[in-house]
N, C-alpha and C positions, 0 to 999 in steps of 0.2 A: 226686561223688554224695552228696547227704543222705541222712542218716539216716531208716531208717524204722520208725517207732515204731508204726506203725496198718496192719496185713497184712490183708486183706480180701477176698476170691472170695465170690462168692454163696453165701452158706448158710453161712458159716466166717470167722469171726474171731477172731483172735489180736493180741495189744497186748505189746510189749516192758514188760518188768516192770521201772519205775522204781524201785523200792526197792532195788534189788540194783544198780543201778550207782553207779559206774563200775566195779565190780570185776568183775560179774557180765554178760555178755550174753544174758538168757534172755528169749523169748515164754510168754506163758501164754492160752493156750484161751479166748476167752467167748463160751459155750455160751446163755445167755439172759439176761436185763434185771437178774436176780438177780446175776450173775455178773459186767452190766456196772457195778450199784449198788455192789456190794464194792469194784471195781477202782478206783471212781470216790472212793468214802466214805475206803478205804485209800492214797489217793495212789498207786494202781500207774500210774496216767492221772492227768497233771494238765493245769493252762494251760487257761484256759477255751472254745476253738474245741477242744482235744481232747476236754474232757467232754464236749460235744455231738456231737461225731459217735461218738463210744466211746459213749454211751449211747445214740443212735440206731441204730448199727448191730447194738448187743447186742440191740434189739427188732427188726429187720430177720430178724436170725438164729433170733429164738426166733420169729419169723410161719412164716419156711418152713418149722419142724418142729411147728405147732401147724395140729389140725384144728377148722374151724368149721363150726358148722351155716347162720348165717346172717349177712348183712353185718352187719347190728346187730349181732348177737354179737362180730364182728369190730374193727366200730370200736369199741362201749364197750371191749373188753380194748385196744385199742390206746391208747384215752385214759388208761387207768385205769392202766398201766404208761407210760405217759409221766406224768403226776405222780408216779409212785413215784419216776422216777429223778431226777427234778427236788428229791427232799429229802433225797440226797445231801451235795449241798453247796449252801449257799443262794445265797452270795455272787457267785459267776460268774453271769451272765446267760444267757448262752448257751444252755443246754439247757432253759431256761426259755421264754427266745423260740424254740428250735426246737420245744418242745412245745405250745407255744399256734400257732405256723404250722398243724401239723402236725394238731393238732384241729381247726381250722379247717378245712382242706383234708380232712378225715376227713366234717365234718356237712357239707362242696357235695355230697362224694360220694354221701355217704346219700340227699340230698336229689335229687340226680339219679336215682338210681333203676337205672340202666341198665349196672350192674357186678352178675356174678357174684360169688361169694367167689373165688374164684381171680385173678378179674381185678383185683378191689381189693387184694388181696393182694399180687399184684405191683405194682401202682401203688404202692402206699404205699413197697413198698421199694425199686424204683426211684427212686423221689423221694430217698429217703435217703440209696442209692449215689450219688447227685449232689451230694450234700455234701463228699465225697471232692474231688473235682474243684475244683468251685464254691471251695472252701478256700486250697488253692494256689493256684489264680489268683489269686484275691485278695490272698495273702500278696505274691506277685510285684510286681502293681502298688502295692500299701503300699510294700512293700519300694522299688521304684523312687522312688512320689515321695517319701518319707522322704530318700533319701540326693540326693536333687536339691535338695531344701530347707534340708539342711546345707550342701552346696557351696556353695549360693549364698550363704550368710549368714552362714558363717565365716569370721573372716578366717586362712586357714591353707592352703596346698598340698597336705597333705595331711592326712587328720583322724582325732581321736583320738576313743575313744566311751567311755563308760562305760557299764554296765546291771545291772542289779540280778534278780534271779531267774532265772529262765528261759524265754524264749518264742520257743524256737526249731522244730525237726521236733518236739524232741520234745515239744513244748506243744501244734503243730497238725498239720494232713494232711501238713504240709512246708513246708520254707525258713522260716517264722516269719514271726513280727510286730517287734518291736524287734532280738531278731537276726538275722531277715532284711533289716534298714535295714544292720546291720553287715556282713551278707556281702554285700549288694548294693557297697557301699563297698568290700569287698577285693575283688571281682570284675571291680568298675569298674581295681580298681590305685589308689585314693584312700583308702584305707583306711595311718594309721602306725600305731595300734595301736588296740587293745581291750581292756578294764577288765572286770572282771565282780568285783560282790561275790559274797562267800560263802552269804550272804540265809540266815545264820542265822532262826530253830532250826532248818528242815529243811533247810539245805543244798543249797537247789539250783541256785543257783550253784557252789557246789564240784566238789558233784556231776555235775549235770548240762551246764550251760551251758560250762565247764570241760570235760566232756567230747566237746561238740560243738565247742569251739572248737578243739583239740587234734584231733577227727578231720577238720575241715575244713581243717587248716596253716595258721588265721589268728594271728597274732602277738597275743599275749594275754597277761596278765598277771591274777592272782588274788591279792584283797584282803580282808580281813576287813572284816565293816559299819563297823566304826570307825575306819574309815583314810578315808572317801571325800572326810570335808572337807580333811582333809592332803593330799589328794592331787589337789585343784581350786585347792588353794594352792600347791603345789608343781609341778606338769606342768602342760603346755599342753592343758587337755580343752577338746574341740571342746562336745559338746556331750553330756546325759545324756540315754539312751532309753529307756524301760521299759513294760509292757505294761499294759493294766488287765483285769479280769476284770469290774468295771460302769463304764459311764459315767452321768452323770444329765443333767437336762434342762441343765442348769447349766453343765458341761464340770466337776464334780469329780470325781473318777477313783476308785474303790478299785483296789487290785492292792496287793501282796504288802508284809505289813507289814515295815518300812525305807523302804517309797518316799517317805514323808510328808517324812522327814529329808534326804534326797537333795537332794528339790526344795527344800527348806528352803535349807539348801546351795550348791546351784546358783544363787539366787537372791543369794545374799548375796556371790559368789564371779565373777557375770558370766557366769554358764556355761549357754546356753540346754538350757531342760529342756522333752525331747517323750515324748509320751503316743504309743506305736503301738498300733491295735487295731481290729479289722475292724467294721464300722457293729453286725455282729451283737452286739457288747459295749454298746451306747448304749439305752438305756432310759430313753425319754422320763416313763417314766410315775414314774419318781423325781426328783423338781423337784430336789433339791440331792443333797448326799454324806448331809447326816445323814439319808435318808430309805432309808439303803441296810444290811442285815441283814450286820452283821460277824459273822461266823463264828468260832467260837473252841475251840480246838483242846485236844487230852488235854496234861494237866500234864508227862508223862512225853517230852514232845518236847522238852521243856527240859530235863530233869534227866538223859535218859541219849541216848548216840549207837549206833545197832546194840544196843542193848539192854546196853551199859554205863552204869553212873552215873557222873556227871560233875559232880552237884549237894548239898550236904547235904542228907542223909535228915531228910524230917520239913519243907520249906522249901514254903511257899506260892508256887504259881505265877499269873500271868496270862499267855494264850499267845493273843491274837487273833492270827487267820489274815492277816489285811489291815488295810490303813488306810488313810484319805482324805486325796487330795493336792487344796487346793480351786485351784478354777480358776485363781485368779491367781497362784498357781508356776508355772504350766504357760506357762515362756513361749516357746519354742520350737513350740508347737502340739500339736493331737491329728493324726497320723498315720493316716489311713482307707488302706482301697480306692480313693475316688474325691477322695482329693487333701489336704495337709496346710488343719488351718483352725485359728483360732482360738476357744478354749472360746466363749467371747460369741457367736458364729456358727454352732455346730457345727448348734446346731436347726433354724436355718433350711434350712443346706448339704446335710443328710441328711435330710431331708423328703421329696425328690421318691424317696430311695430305700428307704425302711422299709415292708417288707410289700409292696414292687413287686410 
C-alpha cells in the first residue's frame, strides 16, 4: 500500500505535513484556498501534480462552506482564488494550467446559463474531485511505459535507477512519476536497486523519497548530490529518472535544482537520462527552458537544517529552487501518460492530447 499524502471526503481536506518528516507523521486541516496557499508557498505539499490538486481541492472545500448570491458571483470568486493560488509558487506548471482549464470551464458555464448556484457549485467541485482519480491513473500508465522503456534498452537483467528529489505519493494523488517508474520495476521483480540523491538544500531525497522507499521494502541506497558522478563511474546504473515541474515547447525540463548536473553526468558517463512527468507538466506556450520563471528560495534554507545553523553567519546566499535540463541531455526520453517520446517530438506527440 502507498502512501497517502492527500486525505480528501467532500467538504474536508487534510494533507500529510512534509516538513516534519521523516521523523514526524502528522496531517494538518485545509480549511480554504488561504490555508491551501501556505501549505503550498511553505512546502508542507510539494511535487508539482500535488500543488495542483492541494490547491484545487482547498477551493473545492472553501465552495462548500461559502454562500453566494449569484453564479457570477460564484465564478468571479472562483477565478479570482484560482490565481491567488497559482502565485504560490511560480515554477511548477501545473496549478497554473489547472486554473486556466478550470476558468475556462467556469465562463461555458456562465455562458450557458442554465445552472443554479448550487448546481455550479457542485459541478465545479466535482470536476476537481476528479483530479484525484485522473492523477493515479495516469501515474500508473507513465509508471508502466517508463519501466518498459528501460527494459528494453538496457543492457542489464536486471536494473539499477538513480533519482534525484522526490516524485513519488508524496509528490502526487499516488504511486508517482519517476518513482513510480522505480516501483513499477520492483513490482515487475526487475528492479536491483535504487539511488536517490539527497537533493540538497531541502532534502528531500533524504527525507522524503528515502522515506518512501524504506516504507515500500525497495532496496535503496542514499547519496549525497556530490557523489552521483562517482557513482555512474563506479556501479552499473541502468538509467537516471527524475521529474520535472515545466516542460517547454522545446523538451527542456526545469525540476529540482541538481537535475542540470545529473544529466550532465549521465551523458558523459553513457547512462541514459529520462524526464517522468504527466502532459499536465508541458507547457507549450514556453518555446525553450530560458523562457521559464526560476523560483528562488529564502537564504535561510542554506544556512540552517530544522532551524539549526550549519553556515557562517553573515555569508551571502543564492538558493534557486530549480534548473533547466536542455533537451539534448535528455537522452533516454520524456516519460508521459500516453507513452515515453523524445524531446524533438514531444509537441507534435501531446497535441492531440492538451486541453482534450
Amino acid at each position: 500500500m502507498t502512501l497517502e499524502a492527500i486525505r480528501y471526503s467532500r467538504g474536508k481536506l487534510s494533507i500529510l505535513d512534509q516538513l516534519l518528516l521523516p521523523m514526524q507523521t502528522q496531517y494538518i486541516e485545509v480549511n480554504n484556498t488561504n490555508d491551501g496557499w501556505q501549505a503550498i508557498k511553505k512546502m508542507q505539499v510539494r511535487g508539482a501534480p500535488a500543488i495542483a490538486i492541494v490547491g484545487c481541492l482547498s477551493l473545492a472545500v472553501e465552495l462548500l462552506k461559502t454562500d453566494f448570491t449569484s453564479t457570477e458571483e460564484l465564478g468571479n470568486f472562483i477565478s479570482e482564488r484560482l490565481d491567488y493560488l497559482v502565485t504560490a509558487r511560480p515554477t511548477a506548471v501545473n496549478m497554473a494550467s489547472s486554473a486556466k482549464q478550470f476558468q475556462q470551464r467556469i465562463s461555458t458555464l456562465l455562458k450557458k446559463g442554465d445552472l443554479n448556484v448550487e448546481d455550479f457549485k457542485k459541478t465545479v467541485v466535482s470536476e476537481i474531485e476528479e483530479m484525484l482519480e485522473a492523477d493515479v491513473r495516469d501515474n500508473h500508465a507513465l509508471a508502466k511505459y517508463g519501466a518498459t522503456d528501460i527494459m528494453e534498452r538496457c543492457p542489464h537483467n536486471k536494473f539499477t535507477v538513480l533519482t534525484h528529489c522526490n516524485t513519488g505519493s508524496l509528490a502526487t494523488a499516488g504511486y508517482g512519476t519517476a518513482l513510480g517508474v522505480i516501483r513499477a520495476l520492483h513490482e515487475n521483480g526487475d528492479l536491483d536497486h535504487a539511488y536517490c540523491t539527497e537533493t540538497r538544500p531541502y532534502n528531500q531525497g533524504a527525507r522524503l523519497t528515502a522515506y518512501e522507499l524504506v516504507y515500500e521494502k525497495i532496496p535503496a541506497t542514499l547519496i549525497c548530490d556530490s557523489m552521483a558522478a562517482m557513482l555512474m563511474e563506479r556501479k552499473k546504473i541502468s538509467a537516471v529518472v527524475v521529474g520535472a515541474d515545466r516542460v517547454a515547447a522545446n523538451g527542456d525540463t526545469a525540476n529540482k535544482i541538481g537535475t542540470y548536473q545529473l544529466a550532465i553526468s549521465a551523458k558523459y558517463h553513457n547512462v541514459l537520462f529520462y524526464v517522468a512527468c504527466p502532459t499536465s507538466s508541458y507547457d507549450a506556450s514556453k518555446e525553450t527552458g530560458k523562457n521559464i520563471i526560476i523560483e528562488e528560495r529564502p537564504a535561510q534554507e542554506l544556512t540552517k537544517i530544522q532551524n539549526i545553523p550549519i553556515a557562517a553567519p553573515g555569508i551571502d546566499c543564492w538558493n534557486p529552487a530549480f534548473d533547466v535540463t536542455p533537451a539534448e541531455l535528455i537522452t533516454g526520453g520524456i516519460i508521459t501518460e500516453h507513452g515515453v517520446f523524445k524531446p524533438s517530438e514531444l509537441q507534435h506527440k501531446l497535441k492531440p492530447f492538451i486541453n482534450k
